[in-house]
mmCIF file of the N, C-alpha and C atoms, coordinates in Angstrom:
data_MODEL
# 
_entry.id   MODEL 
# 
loop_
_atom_site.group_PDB 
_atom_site.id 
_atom_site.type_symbol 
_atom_site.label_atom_id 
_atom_site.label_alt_id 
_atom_site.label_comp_id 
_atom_site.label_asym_id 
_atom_site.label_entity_id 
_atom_site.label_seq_id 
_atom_site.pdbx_PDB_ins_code 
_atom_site.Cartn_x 
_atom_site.Cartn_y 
_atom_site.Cartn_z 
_atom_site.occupancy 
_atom_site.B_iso_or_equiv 
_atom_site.pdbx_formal_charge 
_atom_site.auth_seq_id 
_atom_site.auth_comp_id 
_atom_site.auth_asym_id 
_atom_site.auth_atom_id 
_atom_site.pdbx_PDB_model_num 
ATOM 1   N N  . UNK A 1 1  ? 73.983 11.187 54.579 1.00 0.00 ? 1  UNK A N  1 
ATOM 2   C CA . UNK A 1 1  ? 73.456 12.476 54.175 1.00 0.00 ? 1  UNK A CA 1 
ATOM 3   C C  . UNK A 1 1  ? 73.193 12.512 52.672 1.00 0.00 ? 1  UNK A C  1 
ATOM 4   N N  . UNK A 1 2  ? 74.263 11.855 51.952 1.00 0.00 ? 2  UNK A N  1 
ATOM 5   C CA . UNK A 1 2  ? 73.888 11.606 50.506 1.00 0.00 ? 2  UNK A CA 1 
ATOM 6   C C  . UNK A 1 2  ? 72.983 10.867 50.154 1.00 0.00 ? 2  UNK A C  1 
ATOM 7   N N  . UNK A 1 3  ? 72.136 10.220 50.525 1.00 0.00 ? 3  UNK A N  1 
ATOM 8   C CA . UNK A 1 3  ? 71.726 9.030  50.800 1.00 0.00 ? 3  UNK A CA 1 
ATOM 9   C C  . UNK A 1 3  ? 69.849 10.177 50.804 1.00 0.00 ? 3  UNK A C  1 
ATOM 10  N N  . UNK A 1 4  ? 69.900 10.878 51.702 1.00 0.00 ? 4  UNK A N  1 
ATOM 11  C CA . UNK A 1 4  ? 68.561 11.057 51.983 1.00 0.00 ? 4  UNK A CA 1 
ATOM 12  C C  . UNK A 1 4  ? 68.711 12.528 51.268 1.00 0.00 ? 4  UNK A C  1 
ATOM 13  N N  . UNK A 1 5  ? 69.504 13.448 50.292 1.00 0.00 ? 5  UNK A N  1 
ATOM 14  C CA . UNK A 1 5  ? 69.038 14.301 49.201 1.00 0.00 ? 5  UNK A CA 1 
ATOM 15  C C  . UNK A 1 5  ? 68.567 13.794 47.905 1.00 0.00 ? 5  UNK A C  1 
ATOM 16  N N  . UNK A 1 6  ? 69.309 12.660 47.921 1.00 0.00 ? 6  UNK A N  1 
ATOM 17  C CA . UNK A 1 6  ? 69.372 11.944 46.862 1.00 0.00 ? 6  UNK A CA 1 
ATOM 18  C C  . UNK A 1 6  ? 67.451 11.182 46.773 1.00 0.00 ? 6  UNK A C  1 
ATOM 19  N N  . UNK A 1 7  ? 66.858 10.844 47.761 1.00 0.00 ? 7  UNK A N  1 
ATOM 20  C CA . UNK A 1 7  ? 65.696 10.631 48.166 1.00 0.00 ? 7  UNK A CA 1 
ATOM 21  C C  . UNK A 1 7  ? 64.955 11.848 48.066 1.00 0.00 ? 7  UNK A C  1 
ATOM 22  N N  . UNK A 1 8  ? 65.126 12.865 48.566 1.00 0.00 ? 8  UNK A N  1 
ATOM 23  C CA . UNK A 1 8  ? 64.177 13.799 48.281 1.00 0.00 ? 8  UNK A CA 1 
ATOM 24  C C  . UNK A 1 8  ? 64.493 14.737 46.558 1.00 0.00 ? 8  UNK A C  1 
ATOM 25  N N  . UNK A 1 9  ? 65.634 14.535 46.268 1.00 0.00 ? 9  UNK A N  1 
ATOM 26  C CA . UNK A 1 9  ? 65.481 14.246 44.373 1.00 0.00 ? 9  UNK A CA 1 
ATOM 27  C C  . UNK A 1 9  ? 64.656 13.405 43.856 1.00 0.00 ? 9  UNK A C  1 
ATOM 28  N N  . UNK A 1 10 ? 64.547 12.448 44.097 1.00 0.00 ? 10 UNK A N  1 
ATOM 29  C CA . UNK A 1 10 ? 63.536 11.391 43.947 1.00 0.00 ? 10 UNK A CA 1 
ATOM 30  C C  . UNK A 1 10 ? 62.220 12.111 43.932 1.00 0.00 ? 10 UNK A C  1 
ATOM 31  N N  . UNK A 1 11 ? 61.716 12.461 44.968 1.00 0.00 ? 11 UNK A N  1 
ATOM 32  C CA . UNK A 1 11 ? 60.469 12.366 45.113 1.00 0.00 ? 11 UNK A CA 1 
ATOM 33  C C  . UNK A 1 11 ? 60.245 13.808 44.609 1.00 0.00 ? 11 UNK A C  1 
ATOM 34  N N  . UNK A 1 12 ? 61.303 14.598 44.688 1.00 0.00 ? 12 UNK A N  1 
ATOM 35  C CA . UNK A 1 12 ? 60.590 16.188 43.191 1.00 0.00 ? 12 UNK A CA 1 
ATOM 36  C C  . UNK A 1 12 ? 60.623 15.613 42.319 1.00 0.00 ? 12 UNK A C  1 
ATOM 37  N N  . UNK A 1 13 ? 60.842 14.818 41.592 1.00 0.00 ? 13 UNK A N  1 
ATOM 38  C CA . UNK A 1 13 ? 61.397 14.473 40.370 1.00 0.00 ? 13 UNK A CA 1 
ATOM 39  C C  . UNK A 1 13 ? 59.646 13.699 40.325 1.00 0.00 ? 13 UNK A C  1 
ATOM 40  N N  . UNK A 1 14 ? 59.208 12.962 41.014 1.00 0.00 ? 14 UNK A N  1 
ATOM 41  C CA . UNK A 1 14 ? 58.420 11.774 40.986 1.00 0.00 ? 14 UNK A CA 1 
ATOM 42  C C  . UNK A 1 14 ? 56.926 13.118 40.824 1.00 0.00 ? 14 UNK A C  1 
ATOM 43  N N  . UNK A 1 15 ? 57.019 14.016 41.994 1.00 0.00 ? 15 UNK A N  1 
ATOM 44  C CA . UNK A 1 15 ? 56.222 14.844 41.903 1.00 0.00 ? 15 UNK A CA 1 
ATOM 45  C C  . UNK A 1 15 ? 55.562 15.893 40.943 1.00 0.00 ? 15 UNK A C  1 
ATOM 46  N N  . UNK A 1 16 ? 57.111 16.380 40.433 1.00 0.00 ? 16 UNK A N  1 
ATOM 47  C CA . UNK A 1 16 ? 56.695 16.841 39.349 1.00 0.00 ? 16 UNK A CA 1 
ATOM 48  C C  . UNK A 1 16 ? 56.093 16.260 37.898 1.00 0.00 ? 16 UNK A C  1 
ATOM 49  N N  . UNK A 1 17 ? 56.347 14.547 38.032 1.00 0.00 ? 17 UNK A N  1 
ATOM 50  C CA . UNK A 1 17 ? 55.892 14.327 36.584 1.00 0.00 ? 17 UNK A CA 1 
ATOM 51  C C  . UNK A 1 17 ? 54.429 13.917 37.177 1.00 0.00 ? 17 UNK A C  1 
ATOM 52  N N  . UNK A 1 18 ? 54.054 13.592 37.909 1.00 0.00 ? 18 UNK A N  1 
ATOM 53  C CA . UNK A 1 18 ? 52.763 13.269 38.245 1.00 0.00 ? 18 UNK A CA 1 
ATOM 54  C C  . UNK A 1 18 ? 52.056 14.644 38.196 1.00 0.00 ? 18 UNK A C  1 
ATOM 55  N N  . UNK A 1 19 ? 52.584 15.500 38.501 1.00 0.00 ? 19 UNK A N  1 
ATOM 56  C CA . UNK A 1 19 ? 51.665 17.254 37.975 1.00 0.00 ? 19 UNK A CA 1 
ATOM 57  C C  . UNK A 1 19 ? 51.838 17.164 36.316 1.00 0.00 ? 19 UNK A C  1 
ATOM 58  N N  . UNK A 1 20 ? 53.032 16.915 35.986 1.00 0.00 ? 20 UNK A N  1 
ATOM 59  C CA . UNK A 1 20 ? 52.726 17.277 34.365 1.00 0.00 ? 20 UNK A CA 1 
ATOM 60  C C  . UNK A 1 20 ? 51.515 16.207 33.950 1.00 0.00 ? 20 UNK A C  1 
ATOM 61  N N  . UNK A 1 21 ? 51.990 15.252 34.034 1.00 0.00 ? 21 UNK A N  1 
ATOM 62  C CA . UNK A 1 21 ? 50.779 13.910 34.001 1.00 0.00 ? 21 UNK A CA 1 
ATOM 63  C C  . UNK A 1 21 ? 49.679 14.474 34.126 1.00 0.00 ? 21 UNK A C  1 
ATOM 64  N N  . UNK A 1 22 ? 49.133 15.302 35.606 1.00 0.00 ? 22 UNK A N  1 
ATOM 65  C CA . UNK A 1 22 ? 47.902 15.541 35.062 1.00 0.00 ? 22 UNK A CA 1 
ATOM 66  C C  . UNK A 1 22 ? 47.217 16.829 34.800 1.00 0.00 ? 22 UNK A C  1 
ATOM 67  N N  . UNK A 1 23 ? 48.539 17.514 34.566 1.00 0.00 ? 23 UNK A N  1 
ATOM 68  C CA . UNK A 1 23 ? 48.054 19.308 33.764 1.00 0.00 ? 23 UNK A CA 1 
ATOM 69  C C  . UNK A 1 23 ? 47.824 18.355 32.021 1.00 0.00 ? 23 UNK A C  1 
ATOM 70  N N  . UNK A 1 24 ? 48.847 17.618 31.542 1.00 0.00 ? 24 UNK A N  1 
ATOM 71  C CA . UNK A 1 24 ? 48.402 17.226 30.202 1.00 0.00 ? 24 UNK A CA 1 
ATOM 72  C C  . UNK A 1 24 ? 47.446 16.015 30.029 1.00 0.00 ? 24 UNK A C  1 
ATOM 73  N N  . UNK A 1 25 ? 47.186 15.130 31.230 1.00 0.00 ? 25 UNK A N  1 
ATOM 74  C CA . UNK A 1 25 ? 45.955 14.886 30.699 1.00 0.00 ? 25 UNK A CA 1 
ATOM 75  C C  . UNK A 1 25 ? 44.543 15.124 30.463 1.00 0.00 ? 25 UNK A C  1 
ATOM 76  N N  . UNK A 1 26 ? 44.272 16.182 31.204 1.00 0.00 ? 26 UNK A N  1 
ATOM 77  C CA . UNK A 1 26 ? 43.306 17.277 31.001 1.00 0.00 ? 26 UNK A CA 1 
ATOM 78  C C  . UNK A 1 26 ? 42.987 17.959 29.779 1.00 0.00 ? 26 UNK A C  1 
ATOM 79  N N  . UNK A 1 27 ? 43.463 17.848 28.973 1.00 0.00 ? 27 UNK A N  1 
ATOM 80  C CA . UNK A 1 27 ? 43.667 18.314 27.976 1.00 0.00 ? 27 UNK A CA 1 
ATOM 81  C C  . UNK A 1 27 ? 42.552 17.379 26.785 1.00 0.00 ? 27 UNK A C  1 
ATOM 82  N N  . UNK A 1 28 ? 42.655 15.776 26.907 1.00 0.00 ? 28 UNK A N  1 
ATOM 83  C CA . UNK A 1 28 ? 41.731 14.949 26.038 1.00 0.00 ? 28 UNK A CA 1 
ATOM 84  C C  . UNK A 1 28 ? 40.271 14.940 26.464 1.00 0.00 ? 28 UNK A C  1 
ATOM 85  N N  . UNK A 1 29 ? 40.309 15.420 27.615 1.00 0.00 ? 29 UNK A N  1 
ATOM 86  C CA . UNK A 1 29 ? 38.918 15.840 28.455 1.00 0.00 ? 29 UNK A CA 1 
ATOM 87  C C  . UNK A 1 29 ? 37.641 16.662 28.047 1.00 0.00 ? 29 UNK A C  1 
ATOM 88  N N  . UNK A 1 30 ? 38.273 17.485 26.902 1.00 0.00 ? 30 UNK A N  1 
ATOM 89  C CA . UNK A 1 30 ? 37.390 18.857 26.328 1.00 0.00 ? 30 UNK A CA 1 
ATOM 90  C C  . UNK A 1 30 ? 36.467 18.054 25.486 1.00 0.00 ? 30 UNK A C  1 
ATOM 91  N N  . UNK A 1 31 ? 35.138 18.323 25.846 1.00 0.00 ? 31 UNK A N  1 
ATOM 92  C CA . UNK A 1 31 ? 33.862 18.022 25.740 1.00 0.00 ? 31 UNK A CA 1 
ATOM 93  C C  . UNK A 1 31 ? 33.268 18.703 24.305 1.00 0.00 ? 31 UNK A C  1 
ATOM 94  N N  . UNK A 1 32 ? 32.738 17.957 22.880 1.00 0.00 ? 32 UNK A N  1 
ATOM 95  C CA . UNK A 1 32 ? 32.516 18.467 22.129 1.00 0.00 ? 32 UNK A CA 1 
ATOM 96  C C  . UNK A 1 32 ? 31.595 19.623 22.347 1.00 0.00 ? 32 UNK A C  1 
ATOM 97  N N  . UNK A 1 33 ? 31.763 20.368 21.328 1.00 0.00 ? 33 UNK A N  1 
ATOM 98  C CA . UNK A 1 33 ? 30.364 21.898 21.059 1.00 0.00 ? 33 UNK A CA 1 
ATOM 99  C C  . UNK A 1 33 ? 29.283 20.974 20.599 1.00 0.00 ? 33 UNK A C  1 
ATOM 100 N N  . UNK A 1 34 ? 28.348 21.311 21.620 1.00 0.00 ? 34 UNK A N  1 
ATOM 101 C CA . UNK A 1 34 ? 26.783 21.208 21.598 1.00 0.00 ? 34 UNK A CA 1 
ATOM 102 C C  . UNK A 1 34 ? 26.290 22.038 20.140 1.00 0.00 ? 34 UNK A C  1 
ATOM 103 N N  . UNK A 1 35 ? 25.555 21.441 19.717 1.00 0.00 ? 35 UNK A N  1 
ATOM 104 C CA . UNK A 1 35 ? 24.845 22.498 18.373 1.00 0.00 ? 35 UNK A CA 1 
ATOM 105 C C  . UNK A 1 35 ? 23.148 22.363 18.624 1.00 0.00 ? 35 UNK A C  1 
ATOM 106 N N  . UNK A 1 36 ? 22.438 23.195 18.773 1.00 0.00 ? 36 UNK A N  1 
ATOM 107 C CA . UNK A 1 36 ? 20.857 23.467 19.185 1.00 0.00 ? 36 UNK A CA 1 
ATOM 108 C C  . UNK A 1 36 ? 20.364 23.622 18.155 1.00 0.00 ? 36 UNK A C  1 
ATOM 109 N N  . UNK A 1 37 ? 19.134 23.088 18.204 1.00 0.00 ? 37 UNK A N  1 
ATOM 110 C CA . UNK A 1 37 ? 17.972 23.287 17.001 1.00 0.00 ? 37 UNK A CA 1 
ATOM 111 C C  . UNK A 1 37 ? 16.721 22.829 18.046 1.00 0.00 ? 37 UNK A C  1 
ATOM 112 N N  . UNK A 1 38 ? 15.907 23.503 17.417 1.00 0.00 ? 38 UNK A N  1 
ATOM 113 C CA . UNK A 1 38 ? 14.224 23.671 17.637 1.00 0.00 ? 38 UNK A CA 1 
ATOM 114 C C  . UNK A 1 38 ? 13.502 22.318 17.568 1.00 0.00 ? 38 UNK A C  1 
ATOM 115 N N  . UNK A 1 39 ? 12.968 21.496 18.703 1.00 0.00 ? 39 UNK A N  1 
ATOM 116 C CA . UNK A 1 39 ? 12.188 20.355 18.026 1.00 0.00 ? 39 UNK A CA 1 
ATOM 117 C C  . UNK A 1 39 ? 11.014 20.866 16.983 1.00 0.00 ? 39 UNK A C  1 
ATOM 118 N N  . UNK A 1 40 ? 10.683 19.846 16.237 1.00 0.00 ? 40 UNK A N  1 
ATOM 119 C CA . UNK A 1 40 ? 9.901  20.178 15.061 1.00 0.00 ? 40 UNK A CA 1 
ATOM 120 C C  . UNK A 1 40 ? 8.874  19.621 15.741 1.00 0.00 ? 40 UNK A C  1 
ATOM 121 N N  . UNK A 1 41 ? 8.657  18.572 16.492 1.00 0.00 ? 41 UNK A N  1 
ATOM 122 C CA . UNK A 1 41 ? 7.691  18.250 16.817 1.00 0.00 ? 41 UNK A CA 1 
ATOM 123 C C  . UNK A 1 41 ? 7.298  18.506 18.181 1.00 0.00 ? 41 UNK A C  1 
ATOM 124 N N  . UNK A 1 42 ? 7.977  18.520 19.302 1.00 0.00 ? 42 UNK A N  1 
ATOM 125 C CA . UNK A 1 42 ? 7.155  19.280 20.598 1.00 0.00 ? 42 UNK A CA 1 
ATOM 126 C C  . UNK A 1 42 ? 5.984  20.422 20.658 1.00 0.00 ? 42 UNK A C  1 
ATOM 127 N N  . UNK A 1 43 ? 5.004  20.455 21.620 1.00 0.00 ? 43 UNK A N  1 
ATOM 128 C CA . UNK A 1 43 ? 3.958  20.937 21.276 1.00 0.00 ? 43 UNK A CA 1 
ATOM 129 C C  . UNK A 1 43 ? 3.776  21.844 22.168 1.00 0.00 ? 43 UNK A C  1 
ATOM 130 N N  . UNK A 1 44 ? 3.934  23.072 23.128 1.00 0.00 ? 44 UNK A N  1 
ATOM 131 C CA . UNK A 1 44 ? 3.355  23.907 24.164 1.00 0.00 ? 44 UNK A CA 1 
ATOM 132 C C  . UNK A 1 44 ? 4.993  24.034 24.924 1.00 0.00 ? 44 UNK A C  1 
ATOM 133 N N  . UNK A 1 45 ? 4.486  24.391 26.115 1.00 0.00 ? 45 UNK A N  1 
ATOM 134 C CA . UNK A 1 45 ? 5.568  24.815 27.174 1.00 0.00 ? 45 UNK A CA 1 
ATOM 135 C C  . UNK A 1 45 ? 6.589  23.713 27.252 1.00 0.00 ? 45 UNK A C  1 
ATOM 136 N N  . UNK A 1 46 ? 7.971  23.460 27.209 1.00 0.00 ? 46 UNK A N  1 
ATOM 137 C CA . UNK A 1 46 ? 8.397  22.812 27.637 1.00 0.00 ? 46 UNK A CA 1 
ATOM 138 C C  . UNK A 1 46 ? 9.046  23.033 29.310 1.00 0.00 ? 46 UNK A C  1 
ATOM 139 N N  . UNK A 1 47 ? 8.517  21.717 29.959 1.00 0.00 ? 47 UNK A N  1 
ATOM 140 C CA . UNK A 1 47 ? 8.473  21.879 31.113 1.00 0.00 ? 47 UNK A CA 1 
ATOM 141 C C  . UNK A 1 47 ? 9.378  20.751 32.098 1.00 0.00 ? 47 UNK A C  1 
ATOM 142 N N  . UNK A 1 48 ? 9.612  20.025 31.119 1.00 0.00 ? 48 UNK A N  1 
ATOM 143 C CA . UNK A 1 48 ? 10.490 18.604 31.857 1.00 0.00 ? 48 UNK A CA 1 
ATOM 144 C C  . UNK A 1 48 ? 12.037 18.266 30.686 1.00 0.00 ? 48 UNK A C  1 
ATOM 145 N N  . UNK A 1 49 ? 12.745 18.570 31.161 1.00 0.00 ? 49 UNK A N  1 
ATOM 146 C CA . UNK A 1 49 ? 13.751 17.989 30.309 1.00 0.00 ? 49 UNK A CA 1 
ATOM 147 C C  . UNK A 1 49 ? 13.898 16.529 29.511 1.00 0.00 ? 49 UNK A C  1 
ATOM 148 N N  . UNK A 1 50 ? 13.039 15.573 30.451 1.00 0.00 ? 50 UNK A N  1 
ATOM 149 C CA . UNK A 1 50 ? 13.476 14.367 30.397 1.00 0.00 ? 50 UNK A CA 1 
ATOM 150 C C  . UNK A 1 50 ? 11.897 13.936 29.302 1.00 0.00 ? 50 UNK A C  1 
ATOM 151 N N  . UNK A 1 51 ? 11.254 14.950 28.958 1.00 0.00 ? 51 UNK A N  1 
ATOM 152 C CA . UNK A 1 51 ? 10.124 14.973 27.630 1.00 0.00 ? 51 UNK A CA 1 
ATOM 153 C C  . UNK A 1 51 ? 10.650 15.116 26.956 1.00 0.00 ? 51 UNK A C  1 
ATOM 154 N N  . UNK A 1 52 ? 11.452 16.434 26.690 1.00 0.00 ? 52 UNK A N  1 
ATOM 155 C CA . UNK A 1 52 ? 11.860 16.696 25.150 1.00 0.00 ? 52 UNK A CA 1 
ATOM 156 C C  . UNK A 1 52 ? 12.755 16.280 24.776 1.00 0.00 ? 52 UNK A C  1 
ATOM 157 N N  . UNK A 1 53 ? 13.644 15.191 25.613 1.00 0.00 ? 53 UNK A N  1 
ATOM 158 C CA . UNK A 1 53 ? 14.890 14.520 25.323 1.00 0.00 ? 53 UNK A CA 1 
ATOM 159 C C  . UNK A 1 53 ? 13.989 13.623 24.436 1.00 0.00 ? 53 UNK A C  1 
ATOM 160 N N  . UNK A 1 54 ? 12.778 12.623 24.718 1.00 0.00 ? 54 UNK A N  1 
ATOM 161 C CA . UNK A 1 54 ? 12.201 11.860 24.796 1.00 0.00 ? 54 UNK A CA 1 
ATOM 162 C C  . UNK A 1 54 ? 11.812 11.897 22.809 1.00 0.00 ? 54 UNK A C  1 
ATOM 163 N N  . UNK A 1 55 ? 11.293 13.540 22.914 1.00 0.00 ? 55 UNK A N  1 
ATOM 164 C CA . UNK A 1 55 ? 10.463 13.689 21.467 1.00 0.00 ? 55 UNK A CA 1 
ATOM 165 C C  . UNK A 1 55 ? 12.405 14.134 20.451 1.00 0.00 ? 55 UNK A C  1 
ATOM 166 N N  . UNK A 1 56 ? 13.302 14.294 21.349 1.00 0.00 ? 56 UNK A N  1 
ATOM 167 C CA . UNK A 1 56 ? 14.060 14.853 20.125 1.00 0.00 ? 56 UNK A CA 1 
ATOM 168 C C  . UNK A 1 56 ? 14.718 13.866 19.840 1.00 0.00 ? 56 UNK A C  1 
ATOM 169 N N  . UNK A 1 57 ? 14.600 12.533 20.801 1.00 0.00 ? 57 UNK A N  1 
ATOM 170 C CA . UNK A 1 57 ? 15.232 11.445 20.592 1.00 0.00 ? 57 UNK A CA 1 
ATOM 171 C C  . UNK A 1 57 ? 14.176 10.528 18.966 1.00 0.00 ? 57 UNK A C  1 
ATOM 172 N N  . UNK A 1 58 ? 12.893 10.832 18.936 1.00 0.00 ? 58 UNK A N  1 
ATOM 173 C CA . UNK A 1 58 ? 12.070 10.269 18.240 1.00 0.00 ? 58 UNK A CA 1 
ATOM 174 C C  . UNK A 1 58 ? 12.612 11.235 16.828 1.00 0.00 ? 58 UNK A C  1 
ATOM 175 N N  . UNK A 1 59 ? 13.028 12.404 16.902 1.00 0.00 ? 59 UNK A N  1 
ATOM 176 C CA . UNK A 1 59 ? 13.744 13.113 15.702 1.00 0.00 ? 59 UNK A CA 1 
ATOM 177 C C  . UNK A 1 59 ? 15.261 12.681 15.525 1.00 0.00 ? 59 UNK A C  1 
ATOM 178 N N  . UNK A 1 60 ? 15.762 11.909 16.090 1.00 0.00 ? 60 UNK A N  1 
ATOM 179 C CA . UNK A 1 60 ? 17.083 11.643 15.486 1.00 0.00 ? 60 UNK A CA 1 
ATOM 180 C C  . UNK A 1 60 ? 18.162 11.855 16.414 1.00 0.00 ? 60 UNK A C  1 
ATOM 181 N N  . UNK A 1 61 ? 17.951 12.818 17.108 1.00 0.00 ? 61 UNK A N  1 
ATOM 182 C CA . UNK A 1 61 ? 18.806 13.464 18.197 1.00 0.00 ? 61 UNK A CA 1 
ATOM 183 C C  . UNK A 1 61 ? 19.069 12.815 19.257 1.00 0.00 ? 61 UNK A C  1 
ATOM 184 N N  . UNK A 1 62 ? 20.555 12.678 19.714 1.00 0.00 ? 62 UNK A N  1 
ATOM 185 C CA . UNK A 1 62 ? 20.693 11.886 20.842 1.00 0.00 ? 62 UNK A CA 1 
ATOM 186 C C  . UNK A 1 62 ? 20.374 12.798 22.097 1.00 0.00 ? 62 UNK A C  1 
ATOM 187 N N  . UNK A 1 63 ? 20.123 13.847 22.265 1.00 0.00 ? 63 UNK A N  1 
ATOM 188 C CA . UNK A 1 63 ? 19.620 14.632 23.602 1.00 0.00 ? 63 UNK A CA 1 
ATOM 189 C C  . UNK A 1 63 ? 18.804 15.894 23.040 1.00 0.00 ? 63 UNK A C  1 
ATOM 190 N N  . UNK A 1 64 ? 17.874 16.420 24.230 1.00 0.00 ? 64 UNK A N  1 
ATOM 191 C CA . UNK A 1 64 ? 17.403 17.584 24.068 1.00 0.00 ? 64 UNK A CA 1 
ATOM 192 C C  . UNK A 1 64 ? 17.152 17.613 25.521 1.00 0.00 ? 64 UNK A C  1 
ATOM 193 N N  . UNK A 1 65 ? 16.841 19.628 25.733 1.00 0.00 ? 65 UNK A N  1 
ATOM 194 C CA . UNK A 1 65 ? 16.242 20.093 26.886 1.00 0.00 ? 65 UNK A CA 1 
ATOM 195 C C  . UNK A 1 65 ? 15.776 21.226 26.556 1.00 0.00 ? 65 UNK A C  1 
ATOM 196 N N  . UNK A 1 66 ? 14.843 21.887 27.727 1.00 0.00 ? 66 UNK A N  1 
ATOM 197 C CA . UNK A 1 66 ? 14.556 23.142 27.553 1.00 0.00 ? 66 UNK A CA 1 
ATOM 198 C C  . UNK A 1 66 ? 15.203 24.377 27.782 1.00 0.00 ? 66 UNK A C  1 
ATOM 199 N N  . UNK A 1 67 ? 14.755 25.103 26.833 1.00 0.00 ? 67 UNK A N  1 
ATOM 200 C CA . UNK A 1 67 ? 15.868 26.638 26.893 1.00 0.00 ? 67 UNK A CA 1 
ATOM 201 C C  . UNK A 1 67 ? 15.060 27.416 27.060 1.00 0.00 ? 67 UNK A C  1 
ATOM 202 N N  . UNK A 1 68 ? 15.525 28.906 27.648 1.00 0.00 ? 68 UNK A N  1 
ATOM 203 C CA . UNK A 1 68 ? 15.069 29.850 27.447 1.00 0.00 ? 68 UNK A CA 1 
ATOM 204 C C  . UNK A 1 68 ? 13.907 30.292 28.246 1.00 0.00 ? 68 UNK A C  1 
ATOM 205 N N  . UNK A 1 69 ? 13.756 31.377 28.059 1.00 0.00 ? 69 UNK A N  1 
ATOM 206 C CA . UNK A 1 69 ? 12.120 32.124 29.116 1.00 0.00 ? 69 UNK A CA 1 
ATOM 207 C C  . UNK A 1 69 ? 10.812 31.877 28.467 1.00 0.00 ? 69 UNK A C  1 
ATOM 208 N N  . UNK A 1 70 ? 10.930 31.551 26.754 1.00 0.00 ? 70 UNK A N  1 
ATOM 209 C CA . UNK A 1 70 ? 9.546  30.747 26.799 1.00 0.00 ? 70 UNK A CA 1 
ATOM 210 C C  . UNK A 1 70 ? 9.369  29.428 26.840 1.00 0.00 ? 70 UNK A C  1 
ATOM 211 N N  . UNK A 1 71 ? 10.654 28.927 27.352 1.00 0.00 ? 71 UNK A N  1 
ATOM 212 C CA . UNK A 1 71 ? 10.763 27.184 27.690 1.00 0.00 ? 71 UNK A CA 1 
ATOM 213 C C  . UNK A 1 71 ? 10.522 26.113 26.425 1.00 0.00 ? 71 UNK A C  1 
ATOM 214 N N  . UNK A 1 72 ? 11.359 26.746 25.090 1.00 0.00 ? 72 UNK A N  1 
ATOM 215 C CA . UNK A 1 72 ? 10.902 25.339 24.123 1.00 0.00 ? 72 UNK A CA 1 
ATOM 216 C C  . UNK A 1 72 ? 12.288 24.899 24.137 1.00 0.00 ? 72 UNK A C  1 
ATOM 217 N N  . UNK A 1 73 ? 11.885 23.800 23.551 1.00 0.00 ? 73 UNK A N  1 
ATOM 218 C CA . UNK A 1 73 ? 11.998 22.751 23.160 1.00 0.00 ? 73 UNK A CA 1 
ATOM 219 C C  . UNK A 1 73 ? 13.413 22.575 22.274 1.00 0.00 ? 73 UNK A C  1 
ATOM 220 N N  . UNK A 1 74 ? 14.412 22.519 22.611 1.00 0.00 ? 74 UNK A N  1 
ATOM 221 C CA . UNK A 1 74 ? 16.207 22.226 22.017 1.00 0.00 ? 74 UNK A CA 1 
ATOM 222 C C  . UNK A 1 74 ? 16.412 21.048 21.841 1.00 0.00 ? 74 UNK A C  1 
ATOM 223 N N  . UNK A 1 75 ? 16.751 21.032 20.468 1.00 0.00 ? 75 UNK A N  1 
ATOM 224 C CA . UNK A 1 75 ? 17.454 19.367 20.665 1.00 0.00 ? 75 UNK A CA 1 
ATOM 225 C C  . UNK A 1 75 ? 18.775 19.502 20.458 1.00 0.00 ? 75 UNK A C  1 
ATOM 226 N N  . UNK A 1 76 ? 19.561 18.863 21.029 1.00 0.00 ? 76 UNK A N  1 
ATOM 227 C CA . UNK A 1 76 ? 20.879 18.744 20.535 1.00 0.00 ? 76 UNK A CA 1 
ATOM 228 C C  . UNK A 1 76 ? 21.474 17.645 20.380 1.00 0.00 ? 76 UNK A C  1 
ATOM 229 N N  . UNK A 1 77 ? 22.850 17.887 19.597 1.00 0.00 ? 77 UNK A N  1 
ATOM 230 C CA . UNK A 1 77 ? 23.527 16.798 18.950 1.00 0.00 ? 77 UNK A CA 1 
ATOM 231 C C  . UNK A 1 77 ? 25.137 17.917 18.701 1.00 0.00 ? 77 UNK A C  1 
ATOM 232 N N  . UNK A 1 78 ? 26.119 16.676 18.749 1.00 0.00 ? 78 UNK A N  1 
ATOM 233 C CA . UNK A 1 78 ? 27.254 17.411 18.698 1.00 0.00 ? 78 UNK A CA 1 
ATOM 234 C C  . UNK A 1 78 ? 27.574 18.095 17.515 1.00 0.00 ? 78 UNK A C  1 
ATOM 235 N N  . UNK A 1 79 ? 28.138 19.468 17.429 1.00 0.00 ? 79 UNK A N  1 
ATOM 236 C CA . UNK A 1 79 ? 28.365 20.136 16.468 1.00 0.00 ? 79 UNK A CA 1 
ATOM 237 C C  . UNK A 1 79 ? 29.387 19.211 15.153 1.00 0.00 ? 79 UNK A C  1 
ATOM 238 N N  . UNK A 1 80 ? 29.386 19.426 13.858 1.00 0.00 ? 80 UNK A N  1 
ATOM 239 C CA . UNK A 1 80 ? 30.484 18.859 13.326 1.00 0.00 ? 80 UNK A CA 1 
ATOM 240 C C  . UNK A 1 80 ? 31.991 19.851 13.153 1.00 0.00 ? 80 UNK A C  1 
ATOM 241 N N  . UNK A 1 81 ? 33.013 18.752 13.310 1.00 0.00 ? 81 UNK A N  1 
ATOM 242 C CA . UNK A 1 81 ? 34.285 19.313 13.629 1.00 0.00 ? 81 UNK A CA 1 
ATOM 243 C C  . UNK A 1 81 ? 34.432 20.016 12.685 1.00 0.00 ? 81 UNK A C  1 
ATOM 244 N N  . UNK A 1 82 ? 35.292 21.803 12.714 1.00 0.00 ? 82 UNK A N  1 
ATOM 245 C CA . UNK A 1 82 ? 35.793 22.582 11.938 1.00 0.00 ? 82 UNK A CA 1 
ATOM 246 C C  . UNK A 1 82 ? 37.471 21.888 11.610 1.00 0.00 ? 82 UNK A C  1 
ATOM 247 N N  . UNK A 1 83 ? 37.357 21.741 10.241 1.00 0.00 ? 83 UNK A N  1 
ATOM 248 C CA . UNK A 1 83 ? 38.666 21.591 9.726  1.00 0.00 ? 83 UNK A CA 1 
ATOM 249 C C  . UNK A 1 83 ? 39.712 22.635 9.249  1.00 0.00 ? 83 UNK A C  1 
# 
């Protein structure tokens, strides 16, 4: 009988660190802030994401897409960290 509480101590014990494990590794997961700016060079409607990635990549920017209800042209790049 001692034998099999002593086993299911075990396995709360085992259980619970595998939840802390992964409530705190969730935590290195958080995805930098996006920062938006206007391509300078796109020209009319933007209508394909995988264009204006294309022209904001030719500006420097590692991504862009389209925003908004008149559909221009965003480029983005990660915000810089607040100290």
């Amino acid at each position: 009988m001692a034998s099999s509480k002593r086993s299911a101590n075990l396995l709360s014990t085992l259980l619970l660190l595998c939840l802390l494990l992964l409530a705190f590794g969730r935590v290195a997961e958080v995805e930098a802030r996006m920062c938006a700016s206007p391509s300078q060079k796109f020209r009319g409607a933007c209508l394909s994401d995988r264009n204006c990635a294309s022209v904001c990549s030719s500006e420097g920017f590692p991504s862009g897409d389209c925003h908004g209800v008149l559909r221009r042209c965003m480029c983005l790049k990660p915000c810089p960290a607040e100290n």
